[in-house]
ROLUMDREN-808575 format. One record per residue: residue in one letter; y, z, x of N, C-alpha, C, O in turn. Coordinates in steps of 0.2 Angstrom, whole numbers, padded with zeros to 4 digits, always signed. Layout:
<nodes>
aYZXYZXYZXYZX;...
</nodes>
This chain:
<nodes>
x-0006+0000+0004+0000+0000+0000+0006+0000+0004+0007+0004+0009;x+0011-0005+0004+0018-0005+0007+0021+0001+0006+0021+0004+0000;x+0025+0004+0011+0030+0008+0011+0037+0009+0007+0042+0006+0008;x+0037+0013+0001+0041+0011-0002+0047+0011+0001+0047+0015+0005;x+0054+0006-0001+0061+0004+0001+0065+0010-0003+0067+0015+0000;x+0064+0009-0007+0071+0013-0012+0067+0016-0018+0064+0013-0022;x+0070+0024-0018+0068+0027-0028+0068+0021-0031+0071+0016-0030;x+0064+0022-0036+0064+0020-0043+0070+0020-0047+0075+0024-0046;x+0071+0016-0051+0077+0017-0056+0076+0027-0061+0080+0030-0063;x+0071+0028-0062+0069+0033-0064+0070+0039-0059+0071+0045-0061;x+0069+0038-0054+0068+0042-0049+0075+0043-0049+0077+0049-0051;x+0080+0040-0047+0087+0038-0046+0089+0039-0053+0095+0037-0052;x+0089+0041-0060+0093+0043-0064+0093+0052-0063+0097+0056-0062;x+0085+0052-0064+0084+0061-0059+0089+0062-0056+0093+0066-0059;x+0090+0058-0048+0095+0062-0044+0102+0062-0047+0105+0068-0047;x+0105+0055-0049+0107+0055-0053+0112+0061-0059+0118+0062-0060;x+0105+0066-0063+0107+0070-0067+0109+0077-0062+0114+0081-0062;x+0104+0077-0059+0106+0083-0053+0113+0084-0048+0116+0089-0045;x+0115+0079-0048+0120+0077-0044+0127+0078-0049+0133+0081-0047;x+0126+0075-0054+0131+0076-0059+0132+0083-0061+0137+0086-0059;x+0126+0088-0065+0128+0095-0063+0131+0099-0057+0135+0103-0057;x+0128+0096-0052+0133+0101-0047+0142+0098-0044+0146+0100-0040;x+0142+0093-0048+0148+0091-0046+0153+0094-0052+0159+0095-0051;x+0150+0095-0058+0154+0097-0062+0154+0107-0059+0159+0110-0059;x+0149+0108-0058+0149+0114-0055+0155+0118-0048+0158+0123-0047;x+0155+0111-0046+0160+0111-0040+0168+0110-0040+0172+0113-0037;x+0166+0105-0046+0177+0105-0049+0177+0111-0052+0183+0114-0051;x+0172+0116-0057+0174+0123-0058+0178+0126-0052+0184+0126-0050;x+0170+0127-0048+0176+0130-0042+0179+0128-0038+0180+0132-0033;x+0182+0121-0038+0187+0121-0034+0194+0125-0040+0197+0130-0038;x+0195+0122-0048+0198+0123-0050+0200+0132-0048+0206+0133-0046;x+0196+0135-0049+0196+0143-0049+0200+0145-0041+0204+0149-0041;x+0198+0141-0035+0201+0142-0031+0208+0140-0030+0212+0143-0027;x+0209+0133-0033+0216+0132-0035+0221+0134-0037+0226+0134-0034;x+0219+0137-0043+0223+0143-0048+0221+0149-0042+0227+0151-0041;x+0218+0152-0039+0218+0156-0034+0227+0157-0031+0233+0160-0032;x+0223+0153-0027+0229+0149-0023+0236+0149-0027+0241+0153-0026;x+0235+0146-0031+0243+0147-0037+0246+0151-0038+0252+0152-0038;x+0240+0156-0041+0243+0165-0044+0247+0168-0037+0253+0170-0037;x+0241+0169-0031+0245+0171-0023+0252+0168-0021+0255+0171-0017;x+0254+0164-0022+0258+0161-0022+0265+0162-0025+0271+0162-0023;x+0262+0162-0032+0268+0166-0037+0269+0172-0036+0275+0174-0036;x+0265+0176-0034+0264+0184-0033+0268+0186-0026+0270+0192-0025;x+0268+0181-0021+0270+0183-0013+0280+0181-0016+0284+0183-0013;x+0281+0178-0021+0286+0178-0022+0292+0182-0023+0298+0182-0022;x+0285+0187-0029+0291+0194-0031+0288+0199-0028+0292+0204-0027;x+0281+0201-0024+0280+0206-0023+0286+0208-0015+0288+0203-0012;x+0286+0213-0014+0291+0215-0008+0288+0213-0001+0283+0209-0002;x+0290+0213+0005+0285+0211+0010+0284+0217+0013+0289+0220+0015;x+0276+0219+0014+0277+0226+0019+0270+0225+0023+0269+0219+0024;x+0266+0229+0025+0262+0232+0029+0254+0227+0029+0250+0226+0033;x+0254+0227+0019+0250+0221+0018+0248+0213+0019+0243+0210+0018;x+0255+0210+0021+0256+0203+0022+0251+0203+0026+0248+0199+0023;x+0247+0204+0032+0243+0201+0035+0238+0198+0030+0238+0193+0028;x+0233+0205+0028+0226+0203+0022+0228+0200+0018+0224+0197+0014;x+0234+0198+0015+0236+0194+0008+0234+0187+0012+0230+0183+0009;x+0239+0185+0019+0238+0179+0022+0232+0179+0024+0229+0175+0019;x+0229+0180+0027+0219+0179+0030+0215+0179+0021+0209+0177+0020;x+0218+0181+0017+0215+0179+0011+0216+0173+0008+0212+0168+0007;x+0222+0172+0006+0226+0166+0007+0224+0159+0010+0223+0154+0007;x+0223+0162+0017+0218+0154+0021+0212+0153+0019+0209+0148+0019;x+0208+0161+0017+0200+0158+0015+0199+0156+0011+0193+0154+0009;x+0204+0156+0006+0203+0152-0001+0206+0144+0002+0202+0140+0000;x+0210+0143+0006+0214+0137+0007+0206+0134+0009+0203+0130+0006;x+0203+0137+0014+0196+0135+0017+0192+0135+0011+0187+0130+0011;x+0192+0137+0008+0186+0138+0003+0186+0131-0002+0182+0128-0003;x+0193+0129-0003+0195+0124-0007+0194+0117-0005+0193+0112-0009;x+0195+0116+0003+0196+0112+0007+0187+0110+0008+0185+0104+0009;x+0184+0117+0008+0176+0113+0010+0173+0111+0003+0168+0108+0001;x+0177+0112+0000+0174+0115-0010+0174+0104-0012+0170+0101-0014;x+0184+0102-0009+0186+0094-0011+0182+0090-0006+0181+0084-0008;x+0179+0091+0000+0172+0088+0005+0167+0088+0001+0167+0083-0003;x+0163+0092+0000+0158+0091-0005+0159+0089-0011+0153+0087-0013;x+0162+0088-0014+0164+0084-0021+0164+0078-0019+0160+0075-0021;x+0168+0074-0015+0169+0066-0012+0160+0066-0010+0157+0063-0014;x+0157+0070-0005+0149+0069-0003+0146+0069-0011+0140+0068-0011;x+0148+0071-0014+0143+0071-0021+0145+0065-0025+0141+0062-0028;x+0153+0061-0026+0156+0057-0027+0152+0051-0026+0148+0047-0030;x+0153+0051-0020+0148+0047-0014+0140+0043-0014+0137+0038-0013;x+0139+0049-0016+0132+0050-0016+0130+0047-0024+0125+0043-0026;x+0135+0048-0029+0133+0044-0035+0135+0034-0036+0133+0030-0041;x+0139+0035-0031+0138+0025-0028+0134+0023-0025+0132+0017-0025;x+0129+0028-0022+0123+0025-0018+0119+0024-0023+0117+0019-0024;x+0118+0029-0028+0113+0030-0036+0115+0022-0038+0112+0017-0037;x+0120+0022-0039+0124+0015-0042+0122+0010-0040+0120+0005-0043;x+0122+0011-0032+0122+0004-0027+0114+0002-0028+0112-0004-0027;x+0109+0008-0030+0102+0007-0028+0102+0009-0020+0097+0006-0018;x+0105+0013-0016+0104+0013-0010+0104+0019-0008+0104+0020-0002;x+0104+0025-0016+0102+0031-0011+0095+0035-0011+0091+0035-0015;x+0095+0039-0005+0091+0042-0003+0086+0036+0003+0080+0035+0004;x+0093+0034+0005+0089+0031+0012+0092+0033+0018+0098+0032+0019;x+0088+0035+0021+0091+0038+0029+0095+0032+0032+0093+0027+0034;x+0099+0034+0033+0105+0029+0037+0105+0028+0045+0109+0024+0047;x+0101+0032+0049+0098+0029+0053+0090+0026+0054+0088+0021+0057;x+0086+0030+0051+0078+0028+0052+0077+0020+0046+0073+0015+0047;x+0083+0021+0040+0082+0015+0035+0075+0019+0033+0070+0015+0035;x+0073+0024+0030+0066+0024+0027+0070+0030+0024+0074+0034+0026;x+0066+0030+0016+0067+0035+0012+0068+0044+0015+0065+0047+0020;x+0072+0046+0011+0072+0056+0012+0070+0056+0007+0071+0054+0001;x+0066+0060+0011+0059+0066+0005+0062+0069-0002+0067+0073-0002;x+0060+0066-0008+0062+0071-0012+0063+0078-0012+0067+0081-0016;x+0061+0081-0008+0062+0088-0007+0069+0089-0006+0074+0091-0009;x+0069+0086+0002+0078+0085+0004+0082+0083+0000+0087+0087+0000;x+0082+0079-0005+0087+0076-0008+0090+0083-0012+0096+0085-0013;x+0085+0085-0015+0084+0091-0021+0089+0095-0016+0095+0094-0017;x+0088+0098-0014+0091+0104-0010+0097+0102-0006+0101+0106-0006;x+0098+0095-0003+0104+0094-0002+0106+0085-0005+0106+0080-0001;x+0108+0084-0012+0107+0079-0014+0114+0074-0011+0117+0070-0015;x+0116+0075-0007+0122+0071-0006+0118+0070+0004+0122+0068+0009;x+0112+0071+0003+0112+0069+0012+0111+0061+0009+0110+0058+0004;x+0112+0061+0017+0111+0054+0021+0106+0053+0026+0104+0047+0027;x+0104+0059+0030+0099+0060+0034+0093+0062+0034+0092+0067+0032;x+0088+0058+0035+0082+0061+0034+0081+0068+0038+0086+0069+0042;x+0077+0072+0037+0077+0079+0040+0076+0078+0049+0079+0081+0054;x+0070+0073+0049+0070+0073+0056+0075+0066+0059+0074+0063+0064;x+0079+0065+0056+0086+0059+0059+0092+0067+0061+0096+0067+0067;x+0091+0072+0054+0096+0076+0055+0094+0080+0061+0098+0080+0066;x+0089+0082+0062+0088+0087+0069+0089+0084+0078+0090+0087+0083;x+0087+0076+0075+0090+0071+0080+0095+0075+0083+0095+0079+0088;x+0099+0070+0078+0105+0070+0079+0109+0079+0080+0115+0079+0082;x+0106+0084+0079+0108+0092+0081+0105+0094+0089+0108+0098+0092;x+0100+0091+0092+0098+0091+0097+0102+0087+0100+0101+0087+0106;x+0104+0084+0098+0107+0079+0103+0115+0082+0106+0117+0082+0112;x+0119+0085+0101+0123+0088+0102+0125+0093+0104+0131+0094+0104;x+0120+0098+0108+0118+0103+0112+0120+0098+0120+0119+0101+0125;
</nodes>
């Protein structure tokens, strides 16, 4: 039996559904960190400035950080739904042979087969 190329059209509606819930899960939280961001912001305006400005700011940036990896991962989950589109996802972008259903599941926005990714992490050492 030849090596399958590419999911199925069924197999690819799956990822598909999965990929759609967590992205709806993701603009949650970015939105939540958003408004985060918003309220501190309003609040740094009338509160007075004293002894707590540091932990307001170091809080401040981890939300800036939280948002900022929160809008990555939404474009990779974006992303990841043009490939469903294209028929071209869930092929490792270097090996060209399919990533394990498993992989996908657990990180449905990869590009890397698991052993392309350790490659590629080994090599970077």
């Amino acid at each position: 039996m030849a090596e399958k190329t590419r999911y199925s059209d069924e197999e690819l509606a799956e990822f598909r559904e999965l990929i759609t819930q967590k992205l709806e899960v993701a603009k949650e939280d970015l939105d939540f960190y958003k408004t985060q961001l918003i309220e501190r912001a309003d609040n740094s305006d009338t509160k007075p400035k004293g002894l707590d400005d540091g932990g307001a700011t170091s809080e401040t940036e981890r939300l800036a950080n939280l948002a900022s990896r929160q809008e990555k991962y939404i474009k990779h989950l974006e992303n990841a739904l043009i490939r469903i589109k294209n028929k071209i996802y869930g092929v490792c972008r270097v090996t060209k042979k399919l990533i394990s259903k498993e992989r996908l599941r657990a990180v449905p926005h990869a590009t890397l087969s698991i052993h392309a990714k350790m490659a590629q992490a080994s090599s970077r050492r």
